[in-house]
C-alpha positions as CSV (number, residue, x, y, z in Angstrom):
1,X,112.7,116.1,69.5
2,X,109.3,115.2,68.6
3,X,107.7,111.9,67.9
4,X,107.8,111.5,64.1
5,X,112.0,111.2,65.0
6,X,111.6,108.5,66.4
7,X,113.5,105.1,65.1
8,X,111.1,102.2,64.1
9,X,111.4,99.8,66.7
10,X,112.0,96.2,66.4
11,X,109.2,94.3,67.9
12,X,110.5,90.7,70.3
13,X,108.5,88.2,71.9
14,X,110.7,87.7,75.4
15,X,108.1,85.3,76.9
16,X,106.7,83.0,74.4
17,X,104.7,81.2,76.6
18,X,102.3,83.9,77.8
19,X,103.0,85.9,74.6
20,X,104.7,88.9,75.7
21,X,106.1,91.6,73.7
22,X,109.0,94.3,74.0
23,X,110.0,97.0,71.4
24,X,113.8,98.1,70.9
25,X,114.9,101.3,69.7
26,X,118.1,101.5,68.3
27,X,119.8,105.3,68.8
28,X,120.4,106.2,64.8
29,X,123.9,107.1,65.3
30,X,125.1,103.8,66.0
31,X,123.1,102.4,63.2
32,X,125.3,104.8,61.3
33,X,128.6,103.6,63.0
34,X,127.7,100.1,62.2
35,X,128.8,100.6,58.2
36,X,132.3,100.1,59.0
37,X,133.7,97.4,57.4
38,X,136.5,96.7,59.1
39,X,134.7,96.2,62.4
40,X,132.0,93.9,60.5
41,X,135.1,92.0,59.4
42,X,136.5,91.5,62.7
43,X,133.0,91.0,63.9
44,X,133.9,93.7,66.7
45,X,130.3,94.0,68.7
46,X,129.8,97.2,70.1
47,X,128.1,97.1,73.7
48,X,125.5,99.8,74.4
49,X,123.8,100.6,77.6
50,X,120.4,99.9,77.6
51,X,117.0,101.9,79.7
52,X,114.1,99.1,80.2
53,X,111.3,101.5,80.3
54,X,107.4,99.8,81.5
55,X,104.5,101.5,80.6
56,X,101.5,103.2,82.8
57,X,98.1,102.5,83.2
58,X,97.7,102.0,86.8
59,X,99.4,98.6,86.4
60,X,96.0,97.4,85.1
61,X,96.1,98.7,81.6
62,X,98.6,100.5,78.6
63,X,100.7,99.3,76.4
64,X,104.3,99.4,75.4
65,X,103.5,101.5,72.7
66,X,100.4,103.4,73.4
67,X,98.6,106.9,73.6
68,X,101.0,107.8,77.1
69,X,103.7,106.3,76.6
70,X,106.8,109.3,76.6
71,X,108.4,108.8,73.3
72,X,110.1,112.3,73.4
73,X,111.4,110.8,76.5
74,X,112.9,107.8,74.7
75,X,114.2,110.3,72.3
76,X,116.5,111.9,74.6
77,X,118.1,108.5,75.8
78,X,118.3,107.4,72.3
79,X,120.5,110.3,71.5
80,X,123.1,109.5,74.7
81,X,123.8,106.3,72.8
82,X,121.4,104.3,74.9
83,X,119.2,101.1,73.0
84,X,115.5,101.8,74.8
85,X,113.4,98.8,75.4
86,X,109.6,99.3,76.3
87,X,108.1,96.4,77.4
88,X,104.6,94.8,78.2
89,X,104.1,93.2,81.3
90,X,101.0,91.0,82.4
91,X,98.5,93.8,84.3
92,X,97.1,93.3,87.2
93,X,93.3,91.4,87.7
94,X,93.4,88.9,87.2
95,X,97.1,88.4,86.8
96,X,98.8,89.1,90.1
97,X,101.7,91.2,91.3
98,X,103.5,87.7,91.9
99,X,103.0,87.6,87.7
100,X,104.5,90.8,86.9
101,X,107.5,90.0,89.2
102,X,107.8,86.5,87.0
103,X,107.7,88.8,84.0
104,X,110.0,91.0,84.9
105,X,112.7,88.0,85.7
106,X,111.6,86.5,82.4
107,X,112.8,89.9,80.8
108,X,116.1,90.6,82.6
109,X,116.5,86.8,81.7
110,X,116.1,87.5,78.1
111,X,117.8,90.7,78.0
112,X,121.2,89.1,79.3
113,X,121.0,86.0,76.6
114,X,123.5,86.4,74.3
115,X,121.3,83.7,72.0
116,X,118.5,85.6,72.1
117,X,116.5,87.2,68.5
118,X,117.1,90.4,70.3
119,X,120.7,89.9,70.6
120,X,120.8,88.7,66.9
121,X,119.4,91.2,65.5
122,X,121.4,93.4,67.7
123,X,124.5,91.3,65.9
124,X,123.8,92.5,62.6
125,X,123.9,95.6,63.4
126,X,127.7,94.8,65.2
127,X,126.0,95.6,68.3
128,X,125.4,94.4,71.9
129,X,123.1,95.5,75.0
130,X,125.1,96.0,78.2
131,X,123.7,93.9,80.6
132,X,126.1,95.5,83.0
133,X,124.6,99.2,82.5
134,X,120.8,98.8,82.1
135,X,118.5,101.2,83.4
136,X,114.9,100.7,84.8
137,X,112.0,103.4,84.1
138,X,108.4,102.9,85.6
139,X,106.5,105.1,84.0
140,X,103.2,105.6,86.4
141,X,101.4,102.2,87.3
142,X,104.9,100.9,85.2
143,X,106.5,101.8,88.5
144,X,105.5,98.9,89.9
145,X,107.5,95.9,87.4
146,X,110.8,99.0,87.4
147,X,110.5,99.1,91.5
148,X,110.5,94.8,91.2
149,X,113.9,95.4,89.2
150,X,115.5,98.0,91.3
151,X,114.2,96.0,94.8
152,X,114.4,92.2,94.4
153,X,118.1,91.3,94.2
154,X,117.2,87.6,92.6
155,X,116.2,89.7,89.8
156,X,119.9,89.7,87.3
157,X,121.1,91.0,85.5
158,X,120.8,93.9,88.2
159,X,120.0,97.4,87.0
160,X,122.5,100.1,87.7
161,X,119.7,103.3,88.3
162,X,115.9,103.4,88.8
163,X,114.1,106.2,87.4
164,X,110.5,106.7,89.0
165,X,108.4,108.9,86.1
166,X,105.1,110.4,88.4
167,X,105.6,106.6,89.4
168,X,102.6,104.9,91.8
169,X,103.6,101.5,93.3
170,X,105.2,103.5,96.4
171,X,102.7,103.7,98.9
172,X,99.7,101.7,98.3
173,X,98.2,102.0,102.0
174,X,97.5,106.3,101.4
175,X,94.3,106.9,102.0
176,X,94.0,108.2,97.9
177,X,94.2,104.0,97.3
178,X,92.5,102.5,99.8
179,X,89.3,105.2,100.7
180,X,86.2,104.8,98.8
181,X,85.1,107.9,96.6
182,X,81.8,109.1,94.6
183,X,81.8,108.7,91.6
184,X,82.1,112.3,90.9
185,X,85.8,112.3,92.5
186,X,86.6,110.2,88.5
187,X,89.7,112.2,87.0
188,X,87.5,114.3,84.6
189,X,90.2,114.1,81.7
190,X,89.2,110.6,81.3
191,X,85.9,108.8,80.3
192,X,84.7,106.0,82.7
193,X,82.3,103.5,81.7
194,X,80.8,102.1,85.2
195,X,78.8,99.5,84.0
196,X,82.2,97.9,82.1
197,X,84.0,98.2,84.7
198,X,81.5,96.0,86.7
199,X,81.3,93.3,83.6
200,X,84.8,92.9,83.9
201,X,84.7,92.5,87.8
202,X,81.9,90.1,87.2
203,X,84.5,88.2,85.2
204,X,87.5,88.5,87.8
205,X,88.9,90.7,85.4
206,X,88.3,89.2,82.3
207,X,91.1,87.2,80.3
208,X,94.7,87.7,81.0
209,X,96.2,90.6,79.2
210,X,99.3,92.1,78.7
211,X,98.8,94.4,75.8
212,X,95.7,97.1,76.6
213,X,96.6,100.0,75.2
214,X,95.2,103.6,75.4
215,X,94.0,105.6,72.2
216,X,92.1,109.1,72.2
217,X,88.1,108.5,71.3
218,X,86.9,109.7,68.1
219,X,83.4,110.4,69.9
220,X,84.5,111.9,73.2
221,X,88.4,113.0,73.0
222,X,89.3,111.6,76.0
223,X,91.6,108.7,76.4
224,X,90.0,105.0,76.3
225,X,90.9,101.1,75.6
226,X,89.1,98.8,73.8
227,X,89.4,96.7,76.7
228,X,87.5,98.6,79.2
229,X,90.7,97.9,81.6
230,X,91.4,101.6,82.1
231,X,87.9,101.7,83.6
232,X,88.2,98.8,85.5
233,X,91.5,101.0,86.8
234,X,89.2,103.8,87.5
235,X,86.8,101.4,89.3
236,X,89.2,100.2,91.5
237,X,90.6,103.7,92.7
238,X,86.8,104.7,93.8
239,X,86.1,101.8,95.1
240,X,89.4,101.7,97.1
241,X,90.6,98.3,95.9
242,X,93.9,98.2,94.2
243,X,95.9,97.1,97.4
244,X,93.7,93.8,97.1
245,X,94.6,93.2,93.5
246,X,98.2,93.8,94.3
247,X,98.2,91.7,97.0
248,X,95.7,89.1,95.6
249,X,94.0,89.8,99.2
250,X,90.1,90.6,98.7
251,X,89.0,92.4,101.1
252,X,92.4,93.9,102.5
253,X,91.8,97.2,101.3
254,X,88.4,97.6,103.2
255,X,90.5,96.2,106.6
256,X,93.1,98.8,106.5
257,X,91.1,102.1,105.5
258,X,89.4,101.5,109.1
259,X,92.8,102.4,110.6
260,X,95.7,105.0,110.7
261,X,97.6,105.1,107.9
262,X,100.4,104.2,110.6
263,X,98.9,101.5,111.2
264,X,98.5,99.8,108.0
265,X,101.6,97.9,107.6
266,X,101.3,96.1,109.9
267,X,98.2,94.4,108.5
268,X,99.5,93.4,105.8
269,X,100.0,89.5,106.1
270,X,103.5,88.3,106.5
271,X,103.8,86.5,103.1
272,X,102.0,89.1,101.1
273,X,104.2,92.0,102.4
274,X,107.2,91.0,100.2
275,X,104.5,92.0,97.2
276,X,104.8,95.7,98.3
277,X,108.0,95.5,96.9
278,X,109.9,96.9,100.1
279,X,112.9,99.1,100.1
280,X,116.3,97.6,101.4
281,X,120.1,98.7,101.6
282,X,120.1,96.5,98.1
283,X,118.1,98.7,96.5
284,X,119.5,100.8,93.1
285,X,119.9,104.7,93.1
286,X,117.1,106.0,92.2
287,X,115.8,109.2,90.3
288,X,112.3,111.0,90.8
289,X,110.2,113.3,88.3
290,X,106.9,114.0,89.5
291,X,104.0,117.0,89.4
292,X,103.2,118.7,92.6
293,X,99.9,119.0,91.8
294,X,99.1,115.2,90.3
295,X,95.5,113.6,91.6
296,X,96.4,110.6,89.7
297,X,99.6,109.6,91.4
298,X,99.8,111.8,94.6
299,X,103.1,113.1,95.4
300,X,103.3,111.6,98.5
301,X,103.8,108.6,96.5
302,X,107.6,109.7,96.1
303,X,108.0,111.1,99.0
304,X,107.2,107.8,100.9
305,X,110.0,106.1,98.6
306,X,112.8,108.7,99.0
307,X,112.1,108.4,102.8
308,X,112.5,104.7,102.9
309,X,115.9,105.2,100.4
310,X,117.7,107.6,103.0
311,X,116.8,105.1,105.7
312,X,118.5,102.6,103.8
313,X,121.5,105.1,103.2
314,X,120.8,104.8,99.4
315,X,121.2,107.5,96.7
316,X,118.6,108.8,95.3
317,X,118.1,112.2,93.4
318,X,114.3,114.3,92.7
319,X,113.4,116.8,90.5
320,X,109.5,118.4,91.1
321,X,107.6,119.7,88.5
322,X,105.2,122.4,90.3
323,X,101.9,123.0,89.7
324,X,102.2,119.7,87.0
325,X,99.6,117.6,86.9
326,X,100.1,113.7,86.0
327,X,101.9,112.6,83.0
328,X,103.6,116.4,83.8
329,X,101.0,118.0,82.2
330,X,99.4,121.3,82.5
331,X,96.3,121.2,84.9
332,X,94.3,123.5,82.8
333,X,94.2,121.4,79.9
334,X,95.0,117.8,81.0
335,X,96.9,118.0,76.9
336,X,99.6,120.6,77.5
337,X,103.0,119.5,78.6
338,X,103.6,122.1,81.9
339,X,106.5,124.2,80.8
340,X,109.1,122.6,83.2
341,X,108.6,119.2,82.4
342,X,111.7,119.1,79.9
343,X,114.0,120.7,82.0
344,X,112.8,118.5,85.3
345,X,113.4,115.4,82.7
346,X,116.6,116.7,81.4
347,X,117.9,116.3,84.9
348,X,116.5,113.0,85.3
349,X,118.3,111.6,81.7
350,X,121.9,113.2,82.5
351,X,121.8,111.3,85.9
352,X,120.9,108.5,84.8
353,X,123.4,108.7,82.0
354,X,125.6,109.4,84.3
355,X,125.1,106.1,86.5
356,X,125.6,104.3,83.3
357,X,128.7,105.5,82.4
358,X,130.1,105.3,85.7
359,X,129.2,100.9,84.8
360,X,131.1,101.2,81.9
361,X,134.4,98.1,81.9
């Protein structure tokens, strides 16, 4: 399936206060289904299960509908049956992970209203979203607001599967987040503007955003945002610095790179540790798709997570993509999906299907 088959998507604002927006697809074949009369007479709603999908950008920039987001991906939940919502989330800097964890209540809150404009709109259609069978899908830096959902059991309506796409958020204390670099260690497939990345550190990180998405530059072909967050992303890998704006903790970053990375937990301060969004016996089954080879989002990323899920006795389920790079794309181009990245995903989509129908009443 390619993009162009994609549904339209209804656009929703779910927090109206800081203005943040979701998009709903609607799989065509219910739309279809929804012509019968006699279930608009009897105003019969039809529940669907539901995949809550966040978008990358190193949980500092993207969008809910941007340049990276996997649409194909949507495509092949769409035709299971399954409603896909992509939503925006405050990023980081200066919103703080404490934020995003708000947002993603605000969300589940929203999803599971029955008053809603989603749910009305959803009506007209003699449909429902199955609060009871929702999925969660952190898509890179997305991870970290899907890993919220499938981790804090406050958060309800509670999701039934967690599906980790090339997903960071899992180990922030690796030495690839917390180690300063040159400036020549930049992932080359992207442009990085140094001096506004520094502008928006000047400005604590500028104004509060939830909607920076990626586009491909006209001038240089490589993926930017009008913005300048993605750089400030950038900035804050070489400089070794994202722990501290995950933990709104200056300086913490520069603390634990002096010691073991055994050692690192353990200086994490007691009442920012809940932030790293730790794994319990609570926790949802999970399902991982990520490269072998990705610089972005090291592997060890999901390795560290499916360790801490089989201590916890919790299901979890991996497919590995070798020799992919990030965003399961071929190294030598950086543009080229690697060959197994469908199958790898394909895996990934009937599982999680398959944790959704086992919801069903």
């Amino acid at each position: 399936m390619t993009i162009a088959s994609l549904p339209k998507p209804l656009t929703f604002t779910y927090d109206p206060v800081n203005v943040i927006k979701l998009d709903l697809y609607i799989p065509s074949s219910s739309l279809k289904q929804k012509s019968d009369a006699t279930d608009q007479a009897a105003n019969v709603l039809k529940s669907l299960p539901a995949l809550v999908a966040f978008h990358g950008g190193g949980i500092i920039a993207g969008a809910k509908d941007d340049l990276f987001v996997p649409f194909d991906l949507f495509n092949k939940f769409l035709a299971q049956g399954v409603l896909v919502i992509s939503a925006n989330y405050r990023l980081l800097y200066p919103s703080t992970a404490e934020d995003i964890i708000s947002d993603v209540r605000t969300l589940f809150d929203y999803l599971s209203s029955a008053s809603s404009d989603l749910a009305r709109a959803l009506a007209k259609h003699s449909l429902r979203l199955d609060s009871d069978r929702i999925a969660v899908l952190g898509i890179s830096g997305g991870n970290y607001p899907a890993r919220a959902a499938a981790t804090i059991s406050s958060i309800v309506p509670r999701p039934k599967v967690w599906f980790n796409l090339f997903g960071i958020a899992n180990d922030f204390v690796l030495d690839h987040w917390v180690q300063t670099k040159t400036p020549d260690q930049a992932w080359q497939a992207f442009s990085y503007d140094a001096a506004a990345a520094q502008a928006l550190i000047d400005l604590n990180g500028g104004p509060v955003a939830s909607d920076a998405p990626f586009v491909i530059s006209s001038e240089t072909g490589a993926p930017v945002d009008e913005t300048h967050r993605g750089d400030l992303f950038i900035s804050t890998y070489l400089n070794g610095t994202l722990l501290d704006h995950v933990l709104d903790e200056p300086g913490i970053s520069a603390i634990v790179r002096q010691h073991p990375y055994e050692e690192r937990l353990a200086l994490i301060p007691d009442t920012k540790r809940k932030y790293l969004l730790p794994i319990d016996d609570k926790t949802v089954p999970a399902v991982f798709v990520h490269g072998t080879s990705d610089t972005v989002a090291p592997l060890q990323e999901a390795l560290t997570a499916l360790k801490d899920l089989s201590d916890h006795h919790v299901e979890a389920r991996y497919a590995w993509v070798e020799g992919a790079e990030h965003g399961l794309l071929d190294p030598a181009t950086w543009v080229d999906r690697h060959p197994r990245a469908d199958a790898a995903e394909d895996e990934a989509v009937s599982y999680v299907v398959e944790k959704l129908l086992e919801a069903k009443v």
